[in-house]
C-alpha positions as a printed Julia matrix, in Angstrom:
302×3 Matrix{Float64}:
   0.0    0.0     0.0
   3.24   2.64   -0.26
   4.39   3.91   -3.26
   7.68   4.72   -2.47
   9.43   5.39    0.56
  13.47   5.84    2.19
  14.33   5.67    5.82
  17.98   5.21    4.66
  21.78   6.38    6.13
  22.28   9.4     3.51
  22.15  12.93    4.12
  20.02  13.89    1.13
  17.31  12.27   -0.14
  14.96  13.0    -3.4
  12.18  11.95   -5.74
  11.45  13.35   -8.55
   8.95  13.01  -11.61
   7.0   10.62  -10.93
   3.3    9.7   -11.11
   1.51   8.04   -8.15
  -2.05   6.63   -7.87
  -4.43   5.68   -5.37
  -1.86   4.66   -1.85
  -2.21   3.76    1.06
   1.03   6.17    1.33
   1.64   7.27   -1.86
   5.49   8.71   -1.22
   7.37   9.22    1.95
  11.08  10.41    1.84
  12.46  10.05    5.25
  16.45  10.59    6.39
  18.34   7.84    8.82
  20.98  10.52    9.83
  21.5   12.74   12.99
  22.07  16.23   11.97
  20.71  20.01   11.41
  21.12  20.31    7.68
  19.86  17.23    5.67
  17.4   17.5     3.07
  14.5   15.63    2.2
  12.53  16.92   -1.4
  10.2   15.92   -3.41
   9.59  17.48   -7.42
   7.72  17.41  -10.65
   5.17  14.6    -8.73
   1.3   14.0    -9.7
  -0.33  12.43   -6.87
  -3.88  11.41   -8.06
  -6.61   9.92   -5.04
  -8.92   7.08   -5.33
  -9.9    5.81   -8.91
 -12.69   3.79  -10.3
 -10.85   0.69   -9.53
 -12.67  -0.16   -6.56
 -11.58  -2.13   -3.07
 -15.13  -3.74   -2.13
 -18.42  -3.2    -4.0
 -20.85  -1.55   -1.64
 -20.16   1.92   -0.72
 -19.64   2.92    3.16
 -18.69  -0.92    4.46
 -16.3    0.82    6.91
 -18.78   2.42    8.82
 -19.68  -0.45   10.29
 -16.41  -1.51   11.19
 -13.28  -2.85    9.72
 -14.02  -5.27    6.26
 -12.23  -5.93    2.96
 -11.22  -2.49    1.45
 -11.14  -0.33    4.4
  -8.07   0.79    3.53
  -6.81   4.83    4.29
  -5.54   6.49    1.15
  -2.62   9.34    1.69
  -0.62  11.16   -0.56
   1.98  12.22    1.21
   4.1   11.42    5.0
   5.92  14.14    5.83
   9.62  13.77    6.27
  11.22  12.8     9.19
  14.36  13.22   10.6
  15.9   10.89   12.85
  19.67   8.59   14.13
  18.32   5.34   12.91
  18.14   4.15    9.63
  16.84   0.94    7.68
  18.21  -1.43    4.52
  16.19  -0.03    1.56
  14.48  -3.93    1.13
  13.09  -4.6     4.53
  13.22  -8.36    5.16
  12.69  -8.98    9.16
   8.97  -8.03    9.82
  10.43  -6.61   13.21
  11.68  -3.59   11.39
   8.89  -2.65    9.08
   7.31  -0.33    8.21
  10.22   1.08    6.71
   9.06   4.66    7.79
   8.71   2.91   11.62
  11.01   5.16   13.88
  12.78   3.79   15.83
  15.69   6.73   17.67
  15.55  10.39   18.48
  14.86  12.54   15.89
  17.44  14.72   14.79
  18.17  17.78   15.82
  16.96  19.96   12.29
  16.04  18.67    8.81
  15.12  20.87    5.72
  11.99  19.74    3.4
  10.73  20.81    0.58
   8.32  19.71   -1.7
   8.05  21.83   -5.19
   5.96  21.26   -8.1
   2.99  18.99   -6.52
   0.11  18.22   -8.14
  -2.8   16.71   -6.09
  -5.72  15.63   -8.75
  -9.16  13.8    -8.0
  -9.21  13.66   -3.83
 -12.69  14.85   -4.59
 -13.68  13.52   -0.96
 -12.16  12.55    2.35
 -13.42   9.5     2.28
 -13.03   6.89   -0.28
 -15.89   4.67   -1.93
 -15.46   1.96    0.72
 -16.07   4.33    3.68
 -11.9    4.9     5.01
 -10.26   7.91    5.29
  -8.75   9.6     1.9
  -6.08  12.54    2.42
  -3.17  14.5     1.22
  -1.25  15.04    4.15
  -1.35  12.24    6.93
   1.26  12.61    9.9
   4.04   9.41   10.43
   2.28   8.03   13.72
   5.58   6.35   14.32
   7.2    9.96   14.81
   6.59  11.45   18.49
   9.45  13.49   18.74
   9.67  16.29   16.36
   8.54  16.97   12.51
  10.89  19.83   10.65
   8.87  22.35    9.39
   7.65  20.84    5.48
   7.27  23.42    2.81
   5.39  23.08   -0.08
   6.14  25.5    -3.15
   3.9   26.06   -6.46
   1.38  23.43   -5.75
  -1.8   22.42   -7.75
  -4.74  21.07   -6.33
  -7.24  20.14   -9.28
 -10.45  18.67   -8.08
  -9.38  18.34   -4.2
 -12.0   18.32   -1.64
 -11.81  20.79    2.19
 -11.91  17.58    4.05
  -9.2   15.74    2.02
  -6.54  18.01    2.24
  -4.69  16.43    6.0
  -5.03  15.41    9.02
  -2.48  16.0    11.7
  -3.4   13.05   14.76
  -3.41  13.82   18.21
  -0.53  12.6    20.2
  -2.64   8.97   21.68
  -2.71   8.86   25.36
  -0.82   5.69   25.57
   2.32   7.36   24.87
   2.2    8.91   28.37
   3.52   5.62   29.93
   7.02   6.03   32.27
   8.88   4.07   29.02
   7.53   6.07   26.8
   6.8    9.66   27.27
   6.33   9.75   30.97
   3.35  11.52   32.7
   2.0   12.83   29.1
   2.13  12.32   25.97
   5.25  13.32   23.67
   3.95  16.66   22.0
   6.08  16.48   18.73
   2.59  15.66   16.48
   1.41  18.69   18.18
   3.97  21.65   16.94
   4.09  20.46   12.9
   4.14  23.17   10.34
   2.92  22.87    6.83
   3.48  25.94    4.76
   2.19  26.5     1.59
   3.52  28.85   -1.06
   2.18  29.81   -4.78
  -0.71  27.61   -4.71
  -3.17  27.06   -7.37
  -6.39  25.43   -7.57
  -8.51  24.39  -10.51
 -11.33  21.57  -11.08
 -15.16  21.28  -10.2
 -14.68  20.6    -6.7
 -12.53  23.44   -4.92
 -11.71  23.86   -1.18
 -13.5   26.29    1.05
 -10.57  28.93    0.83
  -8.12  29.08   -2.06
  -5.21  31.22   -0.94
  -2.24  31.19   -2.72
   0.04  30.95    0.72
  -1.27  29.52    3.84
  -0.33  27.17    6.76
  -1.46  24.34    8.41
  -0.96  23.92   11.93
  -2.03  21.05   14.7
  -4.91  21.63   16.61
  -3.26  22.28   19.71
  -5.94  24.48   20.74
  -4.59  26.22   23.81
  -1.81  27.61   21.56
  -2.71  27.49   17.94
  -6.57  28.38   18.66
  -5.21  31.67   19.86
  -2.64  32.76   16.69
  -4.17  35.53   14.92
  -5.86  34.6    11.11
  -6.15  30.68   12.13
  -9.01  28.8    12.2
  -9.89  25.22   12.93
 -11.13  22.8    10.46
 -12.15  20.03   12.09
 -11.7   17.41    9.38
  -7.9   17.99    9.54
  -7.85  17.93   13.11
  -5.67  20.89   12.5
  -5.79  24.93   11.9
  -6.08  27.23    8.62
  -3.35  29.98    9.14
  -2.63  33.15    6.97
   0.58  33.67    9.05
   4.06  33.49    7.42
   5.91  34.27   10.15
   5.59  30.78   11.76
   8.59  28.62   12.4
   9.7   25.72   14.72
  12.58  26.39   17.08
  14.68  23.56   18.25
  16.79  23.55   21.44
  18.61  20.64   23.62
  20.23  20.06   27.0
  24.18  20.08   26.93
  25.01  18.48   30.09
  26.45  15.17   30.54
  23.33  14.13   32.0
  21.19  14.83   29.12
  19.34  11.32   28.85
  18.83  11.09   32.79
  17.94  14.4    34.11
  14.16  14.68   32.42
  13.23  18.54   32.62
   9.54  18.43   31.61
   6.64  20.08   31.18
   8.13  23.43   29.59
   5.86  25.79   28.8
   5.82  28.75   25.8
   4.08  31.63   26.67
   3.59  34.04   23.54
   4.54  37.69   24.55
   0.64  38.88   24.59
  -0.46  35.86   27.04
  -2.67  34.6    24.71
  -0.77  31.58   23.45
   0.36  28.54   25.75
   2.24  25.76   24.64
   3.1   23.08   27.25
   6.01  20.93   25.44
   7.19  17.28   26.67
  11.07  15.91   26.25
  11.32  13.41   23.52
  10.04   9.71   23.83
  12.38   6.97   25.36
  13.47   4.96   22.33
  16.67   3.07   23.81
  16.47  -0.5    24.8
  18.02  -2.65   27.34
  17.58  -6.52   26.05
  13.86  -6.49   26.24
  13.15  -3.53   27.87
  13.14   0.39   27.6
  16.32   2.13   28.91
  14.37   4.56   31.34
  16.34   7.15   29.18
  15.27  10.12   27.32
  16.81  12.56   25.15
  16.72  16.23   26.91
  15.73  17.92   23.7
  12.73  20.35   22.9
  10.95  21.6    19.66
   8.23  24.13   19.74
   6.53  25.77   16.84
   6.37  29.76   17.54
C-alpha cells in the first residue's frame, strides 16, 4: 500500500517526476541521519486519489467496522528526521514499516516539496467508507517533525476535508517508558506551509489562498494565533501567518538522557498563546526492555 518510501543512512534524499495513484502512502522520503542540515525533497510529482478501480463493492462498508477495502488512502508522510536508519528492502517483519522510527529525531532537517500536483481527492473519504487525504502525519514519529514546505502546488479537483489530518498525540504514549506523565507533543507543533498555490477543477476547497499554513490543533496555543481557524476534518488549523517557524533547542550536560526537565511551557509575549512541550520519547532499549532514558531535547513551533 506505499508507493515509495526511504528511511535510509544518507544525508540527502529526493524523488522526482513521478506519477503516483491511489496509496495507502503514496510517497514518503524520510532521512536515517542525525544532523541540522539534511534535506529531504520531493519534485515534478502527480499524486492522483482514489480511482474507479474499486476495493469492495458496496459503498460505506467501513462504517460499520473494519471489512475488505477499508483501507486509508494518503498522498503524502511528511519527512522525518531521525539517528536510525533501515536497509532499503526490509526483510525482518520486526523492522517494518520502513518509515517505523525507531531513535531520536534529529536535531533539524530541511523539506521541501516543489511542483505537486494533487488531482481527483474529490472527498475525504473513499468509496469503501476509510479515510482519503493529502497530508497524513508518520504516527511512528513522536518526537519532532521539521517544518515541510510546499512550493507552487496544484490542487485540481481536491476536496476541504481531504486536504490532511495532523493526529493527536494517543494517550498511551504517556507511559514512564515512553513519554512519561504525558504524551510526547512532537505531532502537536508540525508546520505545513504553503507557497504559490493554485487550484482548478469542479470541486474546490473552502478557501483558495495562494500561501497559507497548516498547523495542529493544539488548541490552547494554535486556537489563539491571529488569522487561524480550525477545520475540524484535519484535526488541524487554517493559518494566513508566514511568520511561523519551529525552534529547536537541547540540554548540553552530561546528563542529558537522565535528568528529564519536563513540562516546559511557551508563553507568547501577549499571554494569549500557551504551549506546554514534553522531552522526547524513550526509544533506547536494554535486552527487552526500555532504557528509562530520554533525550533532553525540545521543539516548539512559535
Amino acid at each position: 500500500m506505499v508507493g515509495i518510501v526511504s528511511n535510509q543512512l544518507t544525508d540527502n534524499v529526493a524523488f522526482t517526476n513521478m506519477t503516483l495513484i491511489d496509496n495507502g502512502f503514496s510517497a514518503s522520503a524520510n532521512v536515517g541521519v542525525e544532523g541540522e542540515l539534511q534535506t529531504a525533497k520531493l519534485r515534478n510529482i502527480r499524486f492522483y486519489g482514489e480511482t474507479e478501480a474499486r476495493e469492495c463493492t458496496t459503498p460505506d462498508v467501513c462504517a460499520d467496522g473494519w471489512a475488505k477495502g477499508c483501507y486509508e488512502k494518503n498522498a503524502i508522510m511528511p519527512s522525518s528526521y531521525a539517528n536510525h536508519n533501515k536497509d532499503p528492502l526490509v526483510s525482518i517483519p520486526s523492522k517494518c514499516p520502513q518509515y517505523k522510527i525507531k531513535a531520536d529525531a534529529s536535531f533539524g532537517g530541511v523539506t521541501t516539496y516543489e511542483n505537486i500536483q494533487f488531482i481527483n481527492f474529490k472527498s475525504g473519504k473513499t468509496y469503501c467508507g476509510a479515510e482519503q487525504r493529502l497530508i497524513r502525519l508518520n504516527r511512528h514519529n513522536a518526537d519532532y517533525l521539521p517544518a515541510v514546505r510546499f512550493i507552487s502546488t496544484r490542487f485540481e479537483n481536491v476536496a476541504q476535508e481531504s486536504i490532511a489530518y495532523l493526529f493527536t498525540p494517543p494517550n498511551e504514549w504517556a507511559v514512564v517508558d515512553d513519554c512519561g506523565q504525558f504524551p510526547c507533543t512532537g505531532p502537536l507543533n508540525s508546520l505545513i506551509q504553503f507557497e504559490r498555490s493554485t487550484f482548478a477543477g469542479s470541486i474546490l476547497p473552502l478557501r483558495t489562498e495562494s500561501n497559507f499554513q497548516i498547523i495542529a490543533a493544539n488548541d490552547e496555543n494554535s486556537g489563539n494565533f491571529p488569522t487561524c481557524k480550525k477545520v475540524a476534518d484535519w484535526n488541524g488549523y487554517y493559518c494566513n501567518n508566514e511568520n511561523f517557524a519551529i525552534i529547536t533547542w537541547e540540554s548540553l550536560d552530561e546528563d542529558k538522557l537522565t535528568r528529564i526537565i519536563t513540562p516546559i511551557e511557551i508563553i507568547g509575549m501577549n499571554l494569549t498563546t500557551r504551549n506546554v512541550i514534553n522531552t522526547f520519547m524513550d526509544h533506547m532499549w536494554d535486552g527487552f526492555y526500555t532504557s528509562m532514558k530520554r533525550l533532553s531535547r525540545w521543539v516548539s513551533i512559535i
